[in-house]
C-alpha positions as CSV (number, residue, x, y, z in Angstrom):
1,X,0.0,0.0,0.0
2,X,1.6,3.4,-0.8
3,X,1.5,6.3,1.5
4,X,-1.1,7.9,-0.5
5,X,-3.4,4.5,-0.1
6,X,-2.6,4.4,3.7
7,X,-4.7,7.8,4.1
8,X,-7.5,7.0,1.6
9,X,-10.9,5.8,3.4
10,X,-11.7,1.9,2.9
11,X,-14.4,3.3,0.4
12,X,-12.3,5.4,-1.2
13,X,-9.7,2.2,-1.8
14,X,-12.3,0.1,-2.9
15,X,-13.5,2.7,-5.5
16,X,-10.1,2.6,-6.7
17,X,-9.5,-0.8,-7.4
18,X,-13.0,-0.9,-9.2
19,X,-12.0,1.7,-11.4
20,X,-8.7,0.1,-12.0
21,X,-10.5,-2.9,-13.0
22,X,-13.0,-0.9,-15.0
23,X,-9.9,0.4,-17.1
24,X,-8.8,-3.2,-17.6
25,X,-12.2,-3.9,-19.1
26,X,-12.6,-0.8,-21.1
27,X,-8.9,-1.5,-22.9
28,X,-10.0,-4.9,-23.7
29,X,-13.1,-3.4,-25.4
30,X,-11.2,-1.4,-27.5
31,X,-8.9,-4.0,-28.2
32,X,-11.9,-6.3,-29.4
33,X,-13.3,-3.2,-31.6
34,X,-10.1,-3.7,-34.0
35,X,-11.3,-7.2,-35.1
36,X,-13.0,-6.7,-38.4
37,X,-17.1,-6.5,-37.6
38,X,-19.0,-8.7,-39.4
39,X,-20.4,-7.8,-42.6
40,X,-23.8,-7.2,-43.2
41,X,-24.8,-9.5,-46.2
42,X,-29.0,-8.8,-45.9
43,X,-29.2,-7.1,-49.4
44,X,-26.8,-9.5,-51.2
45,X,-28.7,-12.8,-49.7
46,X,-31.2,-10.9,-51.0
47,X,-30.2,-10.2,-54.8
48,X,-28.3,-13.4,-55.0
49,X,-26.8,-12.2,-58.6
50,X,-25.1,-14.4,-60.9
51,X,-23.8,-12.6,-63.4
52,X,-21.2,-9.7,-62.7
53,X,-19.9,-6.2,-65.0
54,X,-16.7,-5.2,-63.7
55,X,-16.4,-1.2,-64.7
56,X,-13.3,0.3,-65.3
57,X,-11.5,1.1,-62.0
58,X,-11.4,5.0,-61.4
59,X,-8.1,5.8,-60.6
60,X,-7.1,8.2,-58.4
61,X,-3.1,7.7,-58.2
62,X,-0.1,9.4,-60.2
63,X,0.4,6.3,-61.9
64,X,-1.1,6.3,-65.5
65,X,-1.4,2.6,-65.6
66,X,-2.7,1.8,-62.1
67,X,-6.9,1.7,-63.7
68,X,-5.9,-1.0,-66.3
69,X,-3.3,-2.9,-64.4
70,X,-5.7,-3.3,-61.5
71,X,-8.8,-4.2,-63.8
72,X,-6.8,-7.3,-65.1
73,X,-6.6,-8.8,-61.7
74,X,-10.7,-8.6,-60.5
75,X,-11.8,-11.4,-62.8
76,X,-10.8,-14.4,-61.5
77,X,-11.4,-13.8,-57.4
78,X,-14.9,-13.4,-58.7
79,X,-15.1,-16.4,-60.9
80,X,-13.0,-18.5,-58.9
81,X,-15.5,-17.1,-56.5
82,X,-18.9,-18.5,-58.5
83,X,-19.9,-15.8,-60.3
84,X,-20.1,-15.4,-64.8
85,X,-17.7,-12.1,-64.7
86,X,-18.3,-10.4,-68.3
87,X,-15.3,-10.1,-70.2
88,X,-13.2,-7.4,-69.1
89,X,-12.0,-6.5,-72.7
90,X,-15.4,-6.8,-74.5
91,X,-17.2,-4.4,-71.9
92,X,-14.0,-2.0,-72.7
93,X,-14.5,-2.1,-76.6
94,X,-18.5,-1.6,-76.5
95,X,-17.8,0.8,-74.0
96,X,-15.3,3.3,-76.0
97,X,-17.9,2.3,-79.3
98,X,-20.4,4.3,-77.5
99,X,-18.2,7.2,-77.1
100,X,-17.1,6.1,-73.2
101,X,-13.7,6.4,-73.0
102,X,-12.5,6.9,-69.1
103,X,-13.7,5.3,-65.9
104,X,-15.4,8.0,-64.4
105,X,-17.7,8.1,-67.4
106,X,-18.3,4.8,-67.3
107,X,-19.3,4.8,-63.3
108,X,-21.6,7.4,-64.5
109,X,-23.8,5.7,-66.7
110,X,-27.2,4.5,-65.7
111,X,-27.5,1.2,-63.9
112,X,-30.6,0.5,-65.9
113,X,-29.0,1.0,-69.0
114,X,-25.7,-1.0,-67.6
115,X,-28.3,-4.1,-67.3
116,X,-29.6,-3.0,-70.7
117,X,-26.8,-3.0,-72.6
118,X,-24.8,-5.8,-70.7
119,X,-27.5,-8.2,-69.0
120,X,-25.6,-8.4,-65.6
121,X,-27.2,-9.2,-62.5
122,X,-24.8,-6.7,-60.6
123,X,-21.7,-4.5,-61.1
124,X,-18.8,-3.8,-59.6
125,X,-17.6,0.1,-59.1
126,X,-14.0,0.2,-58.5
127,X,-11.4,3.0,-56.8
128,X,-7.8,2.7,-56.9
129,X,-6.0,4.5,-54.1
130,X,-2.6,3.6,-54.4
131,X,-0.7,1.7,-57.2
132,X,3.2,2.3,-57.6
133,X,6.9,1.8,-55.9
134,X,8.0,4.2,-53.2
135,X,10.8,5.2,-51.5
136,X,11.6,5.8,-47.8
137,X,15.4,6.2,-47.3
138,X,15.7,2.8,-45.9
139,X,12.8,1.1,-47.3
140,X,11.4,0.3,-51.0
141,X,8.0,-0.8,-51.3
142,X,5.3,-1.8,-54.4
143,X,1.8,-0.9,-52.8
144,X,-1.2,-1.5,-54.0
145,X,-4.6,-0.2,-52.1
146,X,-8.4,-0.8,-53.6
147,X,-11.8,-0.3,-52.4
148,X,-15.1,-1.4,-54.6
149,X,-18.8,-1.9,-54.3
150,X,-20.8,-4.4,-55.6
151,X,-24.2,-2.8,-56.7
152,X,-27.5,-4.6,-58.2
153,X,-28.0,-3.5,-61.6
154,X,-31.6,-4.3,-61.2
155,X,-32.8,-2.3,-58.5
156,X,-29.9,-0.3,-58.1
157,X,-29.2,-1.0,-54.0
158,X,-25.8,-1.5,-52.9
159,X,-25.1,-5.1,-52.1
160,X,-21.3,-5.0,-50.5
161,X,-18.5,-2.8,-50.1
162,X,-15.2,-3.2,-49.2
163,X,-11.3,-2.3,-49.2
164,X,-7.8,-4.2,-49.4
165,X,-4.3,-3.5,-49.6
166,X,-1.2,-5.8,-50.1
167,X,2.4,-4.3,-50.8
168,X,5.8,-5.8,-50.7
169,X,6.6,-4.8,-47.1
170,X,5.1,-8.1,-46.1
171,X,8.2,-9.5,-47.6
172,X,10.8,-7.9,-46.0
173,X,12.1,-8.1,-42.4
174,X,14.8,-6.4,-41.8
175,X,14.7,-5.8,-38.5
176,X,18.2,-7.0,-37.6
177,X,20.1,-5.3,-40.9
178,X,22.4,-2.5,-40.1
179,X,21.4,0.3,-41.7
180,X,24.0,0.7,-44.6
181,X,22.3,-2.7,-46.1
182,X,18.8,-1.2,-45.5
183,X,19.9,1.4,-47.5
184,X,21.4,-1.0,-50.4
185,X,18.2,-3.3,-50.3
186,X,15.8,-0.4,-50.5
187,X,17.6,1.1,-53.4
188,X,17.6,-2.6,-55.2
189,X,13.7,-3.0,-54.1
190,X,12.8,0.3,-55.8
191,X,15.2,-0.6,-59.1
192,X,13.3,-4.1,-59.2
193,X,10.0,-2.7,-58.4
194,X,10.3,0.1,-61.2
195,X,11.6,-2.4,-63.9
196,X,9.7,-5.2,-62.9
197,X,6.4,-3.3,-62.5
198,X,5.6,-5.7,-59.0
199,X,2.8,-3.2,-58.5
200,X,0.8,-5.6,-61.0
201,X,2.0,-8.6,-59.2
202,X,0.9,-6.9,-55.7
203,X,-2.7,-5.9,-57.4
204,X,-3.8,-9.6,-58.2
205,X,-3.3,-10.4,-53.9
206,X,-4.9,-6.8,-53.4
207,X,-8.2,-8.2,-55.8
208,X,-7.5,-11.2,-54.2
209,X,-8.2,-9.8,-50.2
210,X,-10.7,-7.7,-51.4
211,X,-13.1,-9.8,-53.7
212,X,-12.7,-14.1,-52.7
213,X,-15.5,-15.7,-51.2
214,X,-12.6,-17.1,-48.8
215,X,-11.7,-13.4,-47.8
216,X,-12.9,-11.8,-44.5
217,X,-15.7,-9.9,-45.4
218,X,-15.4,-10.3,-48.9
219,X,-18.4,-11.5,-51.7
220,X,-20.2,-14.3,-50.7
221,X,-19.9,-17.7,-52.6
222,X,-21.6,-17.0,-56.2
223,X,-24.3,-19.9,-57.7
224,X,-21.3,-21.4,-59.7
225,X,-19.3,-22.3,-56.5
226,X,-19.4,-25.9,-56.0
227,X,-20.6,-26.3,-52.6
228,X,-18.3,-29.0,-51.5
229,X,-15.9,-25.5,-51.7
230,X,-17.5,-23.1,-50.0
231,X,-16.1,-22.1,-46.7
């Protein structure tokens, strides 16, 4: 008991050690509100679409070739993840035919005229946020960050939504390098990464977080997924 304690009424002590315990409880709430919250999947029970238009990716990077690279990597979570994903390039070409030639355009357009032209059951409005290599002095990293929404071409209501990241970083671990070979490995990173382009490589596990079945709080299992697969 400190000298402070010694004076304190019983009361007053016993208050104390409440609220301690009270503070105990309160961290581990906050701890527990980092765990990812389950998803509501209401609407998309609901819809249960089959059939999914991926639109161009709006891209709001530097990088000129972040919308095109990142579009090439969303069709096969979703198939592998049961749904009938419209070809990527044909939706381009009938797209730019009609005089759409830029993502935001093309997230634009009507969803009743989407399901007109297309048929889909649903389609799929992608953002990138961050496509490229950077460099921090003693690190080098690709980085690739998307969110999207899945919305019913039908009715028009939002059926999911949802963000994922991956980069290179996971990689590395260079916690016990001295920092003259941090410096050598970052420089290295960032040559490979530029010539190499890993940013495409790091977009298909990005899609990959973001859009499985088998991903926390990604699409559910589409009517193609063999049940004997579904988590």
């Amino acid at each position: 008991m400190t000298l402070t304690q010694r004076f304190l009424s019983p009361a007053l002590r016993r208050g104390l050690r409440l609220g301690g315990a009270a503070a105990v409880l309160a961290a581990l709430t906050a701890c527990a509100h980092h765990e990812a919250t389950p998803y509501d999947y209401t609407a998309f029970k609901a819809a249960k679409p089959a059939s999914v238009l991926i639109l161009p990716p709006v891209n709001d990077t530097p990088d000129v070739g972040a919308s095109y690279a990142v579009l090439s990597t969303l069709t096969l979570p979703l198939a592998e993840s049961g749904y009938y994903v419209l070809p990527v390039s044909l939706v381009d070409e009938t797209l730019r035919t009609n005089g759409i030639d830029n993502a935001v355009d093309a997230q634009s357009i009507d969803r009743a005229k989407l399901r007109d032209i297309f048929g889909a059951d649903a389609g799929l409005y992608v953002t990138v946020k961050r496509y490229g290599s950077t460099y921090k002095v003693v690190s080098a990293e690709a980085v690739v960050e998307i969110e999207a929404r899945l919305v019913d071409l039908r009715t028009g209501t939002q059926l999911w939504d949802g963000r994922a990241s991956a980069s290179t970083a996971e990689e590395n671990n260079n916690n016990n390098s001295g920092v003259l070979a941090l410096l050598v490995k970052a420089l290295v990173e960032q040559i490979a990464n530029s010539l190499n382009d890993r940013s495409y490589q790091v977009a298909g596990i990005a899609s990959e977080r973001l859009l499985s079945d088998r991903a926390t709080n990604g699409v559910l299992p589409g009517p193609r997924k063999p049940v004997t697969e579904r988590k």
